[in-house]
KEVORO-836772 format. One line per 2 residues: their letters; for each residue x, y, z of C-alpha. Coordinates in steps of 0.25 Angstrom, whole numbers, always signed. Layout:
BEGIN
A	X Y Z ~ ...
//
This chain:
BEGIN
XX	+0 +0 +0 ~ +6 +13 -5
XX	+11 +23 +8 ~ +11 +38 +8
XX	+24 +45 +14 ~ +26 +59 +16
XX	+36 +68 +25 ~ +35 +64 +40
XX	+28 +50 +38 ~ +39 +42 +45
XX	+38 +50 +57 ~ +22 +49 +58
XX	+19 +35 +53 ~ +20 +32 +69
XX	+17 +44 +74 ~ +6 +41 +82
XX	+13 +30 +90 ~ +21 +42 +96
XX	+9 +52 +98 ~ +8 +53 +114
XX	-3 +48 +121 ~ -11 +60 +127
XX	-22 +58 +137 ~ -37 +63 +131
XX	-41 +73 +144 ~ -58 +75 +147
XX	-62 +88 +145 ~ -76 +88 +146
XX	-88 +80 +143 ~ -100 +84 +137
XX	-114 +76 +139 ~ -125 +80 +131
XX	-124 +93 +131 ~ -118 +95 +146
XX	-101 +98 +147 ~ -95 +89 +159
XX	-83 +86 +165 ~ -84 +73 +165
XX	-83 +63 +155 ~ -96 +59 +146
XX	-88 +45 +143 ~ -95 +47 +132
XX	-84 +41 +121 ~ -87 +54 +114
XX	-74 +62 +114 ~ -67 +75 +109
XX	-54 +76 +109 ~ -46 +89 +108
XX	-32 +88 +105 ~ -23 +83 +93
XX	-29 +72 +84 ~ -16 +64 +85
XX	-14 +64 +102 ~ -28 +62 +102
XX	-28 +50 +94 ~ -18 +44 +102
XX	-25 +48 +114 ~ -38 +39 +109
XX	-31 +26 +108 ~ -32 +21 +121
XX	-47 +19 +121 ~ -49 +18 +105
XX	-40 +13 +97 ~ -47 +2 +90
XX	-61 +7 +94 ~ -65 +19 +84
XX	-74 +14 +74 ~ -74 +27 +66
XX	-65 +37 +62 ~ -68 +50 +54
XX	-57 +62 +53 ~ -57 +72 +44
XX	-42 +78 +45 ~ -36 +89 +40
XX	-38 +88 +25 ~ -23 +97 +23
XX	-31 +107 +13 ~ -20 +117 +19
XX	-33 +127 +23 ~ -30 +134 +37
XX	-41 +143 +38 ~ -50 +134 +45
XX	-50 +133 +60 ~ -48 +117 +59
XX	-32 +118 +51 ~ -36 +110 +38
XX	-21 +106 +36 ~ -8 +103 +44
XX	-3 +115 +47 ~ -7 +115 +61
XX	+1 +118 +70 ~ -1 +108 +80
XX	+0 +99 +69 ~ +14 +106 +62
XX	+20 +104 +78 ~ +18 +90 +78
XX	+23 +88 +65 ~ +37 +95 +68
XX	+37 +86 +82 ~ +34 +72 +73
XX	+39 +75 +58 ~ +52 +83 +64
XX	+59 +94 +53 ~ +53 +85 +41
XX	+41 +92 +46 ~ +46 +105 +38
XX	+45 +98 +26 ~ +31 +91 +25
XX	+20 +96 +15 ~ +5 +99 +21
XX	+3 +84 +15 ~ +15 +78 +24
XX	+10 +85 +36 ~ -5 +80 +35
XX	-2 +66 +34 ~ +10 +67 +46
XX	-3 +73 +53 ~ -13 +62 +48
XX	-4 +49 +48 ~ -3 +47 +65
XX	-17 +51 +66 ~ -23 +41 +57
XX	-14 +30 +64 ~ -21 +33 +77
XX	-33 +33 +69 ~ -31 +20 +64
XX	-29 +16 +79 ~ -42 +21 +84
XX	-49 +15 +73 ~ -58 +1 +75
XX	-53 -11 +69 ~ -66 -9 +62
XX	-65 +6 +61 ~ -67 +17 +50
XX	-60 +29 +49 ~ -67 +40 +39
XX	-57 +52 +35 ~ -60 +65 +27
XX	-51 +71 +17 ~ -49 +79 +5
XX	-40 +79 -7 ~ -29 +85 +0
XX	-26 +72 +9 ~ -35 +63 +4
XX	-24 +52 -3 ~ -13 +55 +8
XX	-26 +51 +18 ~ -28 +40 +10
XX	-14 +34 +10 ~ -12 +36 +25
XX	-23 +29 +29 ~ -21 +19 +19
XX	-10 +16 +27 ~ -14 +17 +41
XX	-26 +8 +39 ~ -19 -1 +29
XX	-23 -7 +14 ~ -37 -10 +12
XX	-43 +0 +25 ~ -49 +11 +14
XX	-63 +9 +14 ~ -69 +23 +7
XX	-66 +35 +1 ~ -79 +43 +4
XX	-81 +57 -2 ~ -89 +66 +3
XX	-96 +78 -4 ~ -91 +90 +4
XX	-98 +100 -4 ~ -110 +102 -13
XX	-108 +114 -20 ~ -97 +118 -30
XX	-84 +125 -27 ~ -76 +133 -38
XX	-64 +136 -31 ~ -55 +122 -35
XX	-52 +118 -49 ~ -62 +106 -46
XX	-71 +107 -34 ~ -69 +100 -22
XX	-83 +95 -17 ~ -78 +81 -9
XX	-69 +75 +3 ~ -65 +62 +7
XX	-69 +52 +18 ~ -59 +40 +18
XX	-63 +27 +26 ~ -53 +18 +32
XX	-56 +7 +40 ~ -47 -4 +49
XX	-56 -15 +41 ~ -65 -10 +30
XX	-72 -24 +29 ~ -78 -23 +43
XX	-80 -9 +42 ~ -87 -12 +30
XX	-96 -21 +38 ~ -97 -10 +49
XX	-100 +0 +40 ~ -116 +6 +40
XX	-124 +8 +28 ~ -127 +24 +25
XX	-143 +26 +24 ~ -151 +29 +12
XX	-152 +42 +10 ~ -165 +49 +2
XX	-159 +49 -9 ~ -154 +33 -9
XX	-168 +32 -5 ~ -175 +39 -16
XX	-173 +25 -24 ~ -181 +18 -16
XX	-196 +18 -20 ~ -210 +10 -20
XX	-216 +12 -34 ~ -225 -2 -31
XX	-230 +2 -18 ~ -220 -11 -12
XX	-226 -13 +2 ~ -213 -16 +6
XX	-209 -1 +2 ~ -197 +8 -7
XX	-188 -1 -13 ~ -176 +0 -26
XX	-174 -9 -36 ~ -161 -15 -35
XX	-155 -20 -47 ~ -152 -36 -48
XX	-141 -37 -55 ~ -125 -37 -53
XX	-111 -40 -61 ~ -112 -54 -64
XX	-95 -54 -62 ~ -100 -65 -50
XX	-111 -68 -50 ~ -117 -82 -50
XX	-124 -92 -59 ~ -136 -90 -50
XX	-135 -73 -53 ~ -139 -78 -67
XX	-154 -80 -70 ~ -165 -74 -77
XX	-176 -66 -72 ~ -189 -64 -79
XX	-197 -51 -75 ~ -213 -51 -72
XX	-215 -48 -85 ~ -207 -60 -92
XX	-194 -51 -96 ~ -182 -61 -93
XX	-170 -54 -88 ~ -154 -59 -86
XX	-142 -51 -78 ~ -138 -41 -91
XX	-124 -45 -96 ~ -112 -45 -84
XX	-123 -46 -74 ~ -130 -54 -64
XX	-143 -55 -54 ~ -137 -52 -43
XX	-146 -62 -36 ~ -149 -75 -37
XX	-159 -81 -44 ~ -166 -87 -30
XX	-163 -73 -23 ~ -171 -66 -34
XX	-181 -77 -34 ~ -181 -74 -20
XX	-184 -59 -22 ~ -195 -61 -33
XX	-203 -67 -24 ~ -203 -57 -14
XX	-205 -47 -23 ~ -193 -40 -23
XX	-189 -38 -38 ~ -191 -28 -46
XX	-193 -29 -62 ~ -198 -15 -64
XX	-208 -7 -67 ~ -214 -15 -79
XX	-209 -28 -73 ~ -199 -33 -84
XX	-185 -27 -79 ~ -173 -31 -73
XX	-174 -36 -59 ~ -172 -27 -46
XX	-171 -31 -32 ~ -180 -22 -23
XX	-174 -18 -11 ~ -184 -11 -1
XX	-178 +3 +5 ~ -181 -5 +19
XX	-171 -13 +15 ~ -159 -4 +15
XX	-150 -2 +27 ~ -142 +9 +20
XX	-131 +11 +9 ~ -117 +7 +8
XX	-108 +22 +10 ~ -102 +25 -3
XX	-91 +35 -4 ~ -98 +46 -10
XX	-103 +55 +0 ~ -112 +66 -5
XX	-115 +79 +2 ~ -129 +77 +4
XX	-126 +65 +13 ~ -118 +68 +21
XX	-117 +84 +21 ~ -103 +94 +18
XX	-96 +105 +21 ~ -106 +115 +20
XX	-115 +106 +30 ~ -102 +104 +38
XX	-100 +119 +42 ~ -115 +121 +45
XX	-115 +111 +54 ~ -104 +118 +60
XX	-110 +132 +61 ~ -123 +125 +65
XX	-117 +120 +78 ~ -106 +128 +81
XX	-109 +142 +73 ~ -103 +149 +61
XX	-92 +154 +68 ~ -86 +139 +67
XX	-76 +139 +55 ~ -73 +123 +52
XX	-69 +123 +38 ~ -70 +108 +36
XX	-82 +102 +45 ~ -87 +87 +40
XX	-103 +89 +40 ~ -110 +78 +50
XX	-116 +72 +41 ~ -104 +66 +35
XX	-98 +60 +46 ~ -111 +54 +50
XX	-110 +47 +36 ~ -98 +42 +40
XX	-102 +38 +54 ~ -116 +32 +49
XX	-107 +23 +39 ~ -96 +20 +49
XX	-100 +18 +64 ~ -110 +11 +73
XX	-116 +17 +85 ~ -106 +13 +95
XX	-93 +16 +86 ~ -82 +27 +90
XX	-80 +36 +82 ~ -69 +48 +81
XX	-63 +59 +75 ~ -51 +66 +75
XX	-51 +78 +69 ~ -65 +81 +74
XX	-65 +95 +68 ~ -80 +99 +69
XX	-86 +87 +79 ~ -93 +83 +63
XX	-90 +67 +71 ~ -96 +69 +84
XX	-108 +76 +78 ~ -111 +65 +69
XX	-108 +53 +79 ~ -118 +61 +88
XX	-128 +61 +76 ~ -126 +48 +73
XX	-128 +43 +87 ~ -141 +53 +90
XX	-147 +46 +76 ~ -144 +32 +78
XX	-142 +32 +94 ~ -128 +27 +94
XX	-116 +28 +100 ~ -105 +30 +92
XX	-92 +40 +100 ~ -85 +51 +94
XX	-72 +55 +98 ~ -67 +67 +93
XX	-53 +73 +91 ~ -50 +89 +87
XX	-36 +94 +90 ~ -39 +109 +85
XX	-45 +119 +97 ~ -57 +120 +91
XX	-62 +107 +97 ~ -68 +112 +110
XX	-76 +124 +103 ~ -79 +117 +88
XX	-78 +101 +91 ~ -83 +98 +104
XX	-93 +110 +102 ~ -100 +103 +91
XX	-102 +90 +97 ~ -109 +98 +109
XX	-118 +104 +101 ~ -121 +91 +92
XX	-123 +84 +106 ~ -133 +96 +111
XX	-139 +100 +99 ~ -140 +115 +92
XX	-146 +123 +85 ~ -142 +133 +72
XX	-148 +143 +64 ~ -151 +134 +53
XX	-161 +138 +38 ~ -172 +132 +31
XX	-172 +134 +17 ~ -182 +136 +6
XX	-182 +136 -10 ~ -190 +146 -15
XX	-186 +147 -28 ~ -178 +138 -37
XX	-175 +137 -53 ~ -164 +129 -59
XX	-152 +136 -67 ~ -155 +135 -82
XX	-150 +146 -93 ~ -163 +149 -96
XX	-166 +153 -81 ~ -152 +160 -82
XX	-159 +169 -94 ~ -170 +172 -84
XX	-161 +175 -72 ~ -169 +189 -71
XX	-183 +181 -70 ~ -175 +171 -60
XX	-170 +181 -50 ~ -185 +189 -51
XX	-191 +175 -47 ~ -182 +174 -36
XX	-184 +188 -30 ~ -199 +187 -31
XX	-199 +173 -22 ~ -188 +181 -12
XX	-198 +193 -11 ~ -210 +182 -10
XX	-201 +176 +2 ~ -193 +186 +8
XX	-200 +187 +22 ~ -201 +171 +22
XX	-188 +168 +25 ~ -175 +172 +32
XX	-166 +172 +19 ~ -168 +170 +5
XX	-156 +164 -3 ~ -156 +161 -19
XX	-144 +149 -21 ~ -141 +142 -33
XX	-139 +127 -31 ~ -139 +116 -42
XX	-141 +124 -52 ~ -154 +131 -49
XX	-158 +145 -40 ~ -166 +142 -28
XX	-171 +152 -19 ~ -170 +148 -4
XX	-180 +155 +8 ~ -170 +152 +19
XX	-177 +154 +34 ~ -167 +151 +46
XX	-171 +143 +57 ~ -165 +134 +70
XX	-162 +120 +69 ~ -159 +112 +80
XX	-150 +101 +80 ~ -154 +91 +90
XX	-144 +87 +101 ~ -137 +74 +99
XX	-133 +70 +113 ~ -120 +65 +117
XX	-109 +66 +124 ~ -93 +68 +122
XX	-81 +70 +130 ~ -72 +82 +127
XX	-56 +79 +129 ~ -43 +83 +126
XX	-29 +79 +125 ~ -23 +77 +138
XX	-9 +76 +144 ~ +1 +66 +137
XX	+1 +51 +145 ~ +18 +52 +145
XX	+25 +63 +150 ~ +38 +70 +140
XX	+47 +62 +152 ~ +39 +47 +145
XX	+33 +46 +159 ~ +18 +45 +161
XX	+11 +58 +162 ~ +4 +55 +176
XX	-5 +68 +174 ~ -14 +60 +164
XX	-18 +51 +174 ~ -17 +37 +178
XX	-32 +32 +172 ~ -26 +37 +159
XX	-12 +31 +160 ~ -19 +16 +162
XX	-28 +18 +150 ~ -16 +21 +142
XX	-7 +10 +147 ~ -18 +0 +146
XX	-21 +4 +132 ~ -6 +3 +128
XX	-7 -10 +132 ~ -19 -16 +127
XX	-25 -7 +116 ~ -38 -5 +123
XX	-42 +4 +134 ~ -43 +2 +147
XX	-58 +1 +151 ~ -57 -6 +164
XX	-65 +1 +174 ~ -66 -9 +186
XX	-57 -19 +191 ~ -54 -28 +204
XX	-39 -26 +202 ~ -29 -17 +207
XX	-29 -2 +203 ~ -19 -3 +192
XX	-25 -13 +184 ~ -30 -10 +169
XX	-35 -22 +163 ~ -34 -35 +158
XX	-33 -37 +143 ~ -31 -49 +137
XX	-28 -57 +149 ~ -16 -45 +153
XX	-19 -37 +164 ~ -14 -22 +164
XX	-9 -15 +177 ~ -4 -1 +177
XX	+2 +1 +189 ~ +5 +15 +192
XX	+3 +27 +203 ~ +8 +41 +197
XX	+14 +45 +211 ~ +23 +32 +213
XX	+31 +20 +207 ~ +24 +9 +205
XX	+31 -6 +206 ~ +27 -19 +200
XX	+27 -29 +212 ~ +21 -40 +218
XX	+14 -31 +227 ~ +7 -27 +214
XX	+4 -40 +207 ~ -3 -43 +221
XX	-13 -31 +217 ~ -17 -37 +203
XX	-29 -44 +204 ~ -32 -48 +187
XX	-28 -61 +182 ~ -21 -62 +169
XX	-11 -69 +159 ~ -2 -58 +157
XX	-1 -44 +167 ~ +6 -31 +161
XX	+8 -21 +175 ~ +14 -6 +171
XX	+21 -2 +184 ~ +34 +6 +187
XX	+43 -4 +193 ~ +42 -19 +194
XX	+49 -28 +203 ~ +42 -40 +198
XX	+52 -50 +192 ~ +52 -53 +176
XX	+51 -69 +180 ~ +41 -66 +187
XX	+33 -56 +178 ~ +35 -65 +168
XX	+30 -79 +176 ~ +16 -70 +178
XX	+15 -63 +165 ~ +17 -50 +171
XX	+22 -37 +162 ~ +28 -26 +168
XX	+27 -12 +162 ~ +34 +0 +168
XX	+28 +14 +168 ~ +28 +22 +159
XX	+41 +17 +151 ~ +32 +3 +147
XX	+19 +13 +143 ~ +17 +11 +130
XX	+16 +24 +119 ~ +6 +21 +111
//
């Protein structure tokens, strides 16, 4: 599989092995609609801090455990006007790279510098991320084959499932040689033949609907035909057989083709009345399929505007729940992420997203579970100082509802765009000017718009729309104090509780969830038939004994005891399967 190398690869490829483990510290809860100071244990979270400290941060208690992943990174346009940098010439980001890349870091184009930023957070991506997972990413043309390549790596051959694009914009733009009107959404996954079993069907739209009608009054009601025939390249004897019509007419599979049923199937449906011959009773057959027959569609990669929303619905959202005076150049509108969330999770499934940007994710996981009363977790991570005041604010408001100063709209008048009307633009503009008169105390605005080609004439009166509350709760953190001190020695200000967590997960790969046990104090777990002791008292040295083996109360095969000293021999550590561990040189950095 073909490898993309740029400047400054060999020092991130492993990067994230080397990123420090910092503690996530609660801030604040919020609980349906009321701020606390305790935790809501919600498994909602919003992380402030960098994405990459962050990430690391997680592992403990989820790597292996999200089921989908969504980022929409910076897509390196070069644009700094916008409140969120839409390129890596942040200054956080320019620090790090001189600290990791060193004096090659004078030398790297824009290009080098987005993948040296990407690569280490896609590898602790790829950690977080279910066996089963999916991970959906938006791009543009400016990183999309770089993207494409990196991930290609990290995930391995065969992991690309999709490349959706999505319809960002609806009306034209002259500004470009050709108009740019579409983004990206890759999707990877760890196994794409279980996500393709995991993976929900999208429902019918009205338009996918339409097809479905009841011309013959069927009691059994709307139905399609659904044409019987498939390529023949193999097919069976049995798919080859000829069908006579109600009216006599014989029929055969045309030339290349086959019935794409056998001859006892379509016995079968014939007598239950579920083939069509046509109107007059002599065509080729159809299978009839009744409309409360269909669970949904399989997605498809085209992903149009009118389904799942774009830019222009994106920023109103915005100034809906946060006001105008929110400038976010590159919002995703809820409606898209819902698509991806309706076609990739379950009820229960974790969910995250870290470069939340706008809270788009939490807003539509809150959705999602409002409408189908689920239970799917969102956790969130936004480095930039925005994230009290733009992220976490929005999922407030989504969690207790709002209300904006919305519009109804009315066409008044409308005529399509021919030259003949252009001949008549005087009697045109009298017409309109006569309905505005006719209107003009009627509504609050009156706008004349031309759209597909034809002048209509819109009564525009404004009005309040309520957004009803979603309920919910989240939990509102940031990046705390690093777990090892510059000196290597464990940071004892970060607290003990947190210190065992980390060893036992450095151990294990799992988090430590044990709650209540009869055994001593310094007891974690026992995991695979290995019990985990962590003894260690931040005021004084602590010494492997027999004093201490005395204290230990689970049986196991094997025992692995962190301590500061030992003064157990190795003959007999080894006769008991016991593995000593000193503090903090035997921690491991994960």
């Amino acid at each position: 599989m073909p490898t993309l190398h740029w400047i400054g690869k060999d020092k991130v490829i492993n990067h994230h092995l080397d990123v420090p483990y910092r503690v996530l510290e609660h801030i604040y809860g919020f609980d349906n609609g009321k701020q606390t100071a305790s935790e809501t244990k919600s498994g909602n979270k919003i992380i402030h801090g960098d994405n990459l400290e962050a990430l690391k941060a997680l592992l403990p208690e989820y790597e292996g455990k999200i089921n989908c992943i969504y980022i929409d990174p910076p897509y390196n346009t070069g644009e700094e006007k916008w409140i969120y940098n839409d390129n890596v010439n942040h200054p956080r980001l320019k620090k790090w790279l001189g600290e990791v890349v060193g004096k090659e870091e004078d030398d790297l184009t824009r290009h080098d510098k987005w993948l040296c930023m990407m690569y280490p957070r896609l590898k602790l991506l790829h950690k977080l991320l279910h066996p089963q997972g999916v991970m959906f990413v938006s791009i543009d043309d400016n990183e999309n084959s770089s993207l494409k390549q990196i991930c290609n790596e990290i995930f391995g051959p065969n992991k690309f499932i999709a490349t959706n694009v999505w319809q960002k914009r609806y009306s034209r733009e002259n500004r470009e040689a050709i108009g740019d009107v579409h983004e990206y959404i890759y999707v990877f996954s760890k196994d794409p033949k279980a996500f393709k079993e995991y993976r929900n069907l999208i429902p019918a739209n009205e338009k996918q609907l339409k097809v479905y009608r009841n011309p013959n009054n069927d009691p059994n009601g709307r139905w399609r035909p659904i044409p019987m025939t498939a390529q023949a390249g193999h097919a069976t004897k049995e798919q080859f057989y000829p069908i006579t019509t109600p009216t006599g007419v014989v029929h055969y599979p045309p030339e290349g083709r086959c019935w794409g049923i056998s001859e006892t199937t379509y016995k079968d449906l014939l007598n239950k009345g579920r083939i069509y011959f046509g109107q007059t009773g002599d065509s080729q057959p159809n299978i009839i399929r009744y409309l409360s027959e269909v669970e949904g569609f399989v997605p498809w990669t085209w992903w149009n505007h009118e389904e799942v929303g774009n830019t222009d619905e994106a920023k109103k959202e915005i100034y809906n729940i946060l006001g105008k005076k929110v400038e976010f150049g590159t919002p995703k509108p809820v409606r898209l992420i819902e698509r991806i969330l309706r076609i990739a999770t379950k009820p229960g499934d974790i969910i995250l997203d870290s470069f939340a940007g706008t809270a788009t994710t939490a807003h539509a996981v809150l959705n999602l579970n409002l409408e189908d009363n689920g239970a799917r977790k969102f956790i969130l991570i936004e480095m930039e100082d925005y994230c009290e005041e733009i992220t976490s604010k929005r999922v407030k408001q989504a969690i207790t509802g709002y209300i904006y100063e919305g519009t109804t709209k009315e066409v008044l008048y409308s005529k399509k765009i021919t030259l003949q009307n252009i001949k008549n633009g005087n009697e045109t503009y009298n017409e309109i000017q006569l309905i505005k008169e006719a209107n003009s105390d009627k509504f609050d605005e009156l706008k004349v718009i031309v759209e597909d080609n034809t002048i209509n004439l819109y009564g525009v009166n404004k009005k309040n729309v309520t957004i009803e509350p979603t309920g919910g709760q989240y939990d509102y953190i940031k990046l705390g104090e690093h777990l090892f001190n510059e000196d290597d020695n464990l940071n004892e200000n970060v607290g003990v509780e947190i210190i065992r967590k980390y060893v036992y997960y450095t151990e294990t790969k799992t988090p430590l969830t044990l709650a209540q046990h009869t055994d001593n104090k310094y007891f974690l777990e026992n995991y695979n038939d290995t019990a985990y002791y962590f003894y260690y008292e931040p005021t004084q040295i602590t010494t492997l004994d027999h004093a201490f083996l005395s204290s230990m109360k689970t049986k196991a095969e094997q025992y692995v005891i962190y301590a500061d000293n030992c003064l157990l021999t190795k003959e007999f550590m080894t006769k008991h399967h016991i593995i000593f561990k000193k503090i903090p040189r035997d921690i491991t950095r994960f």
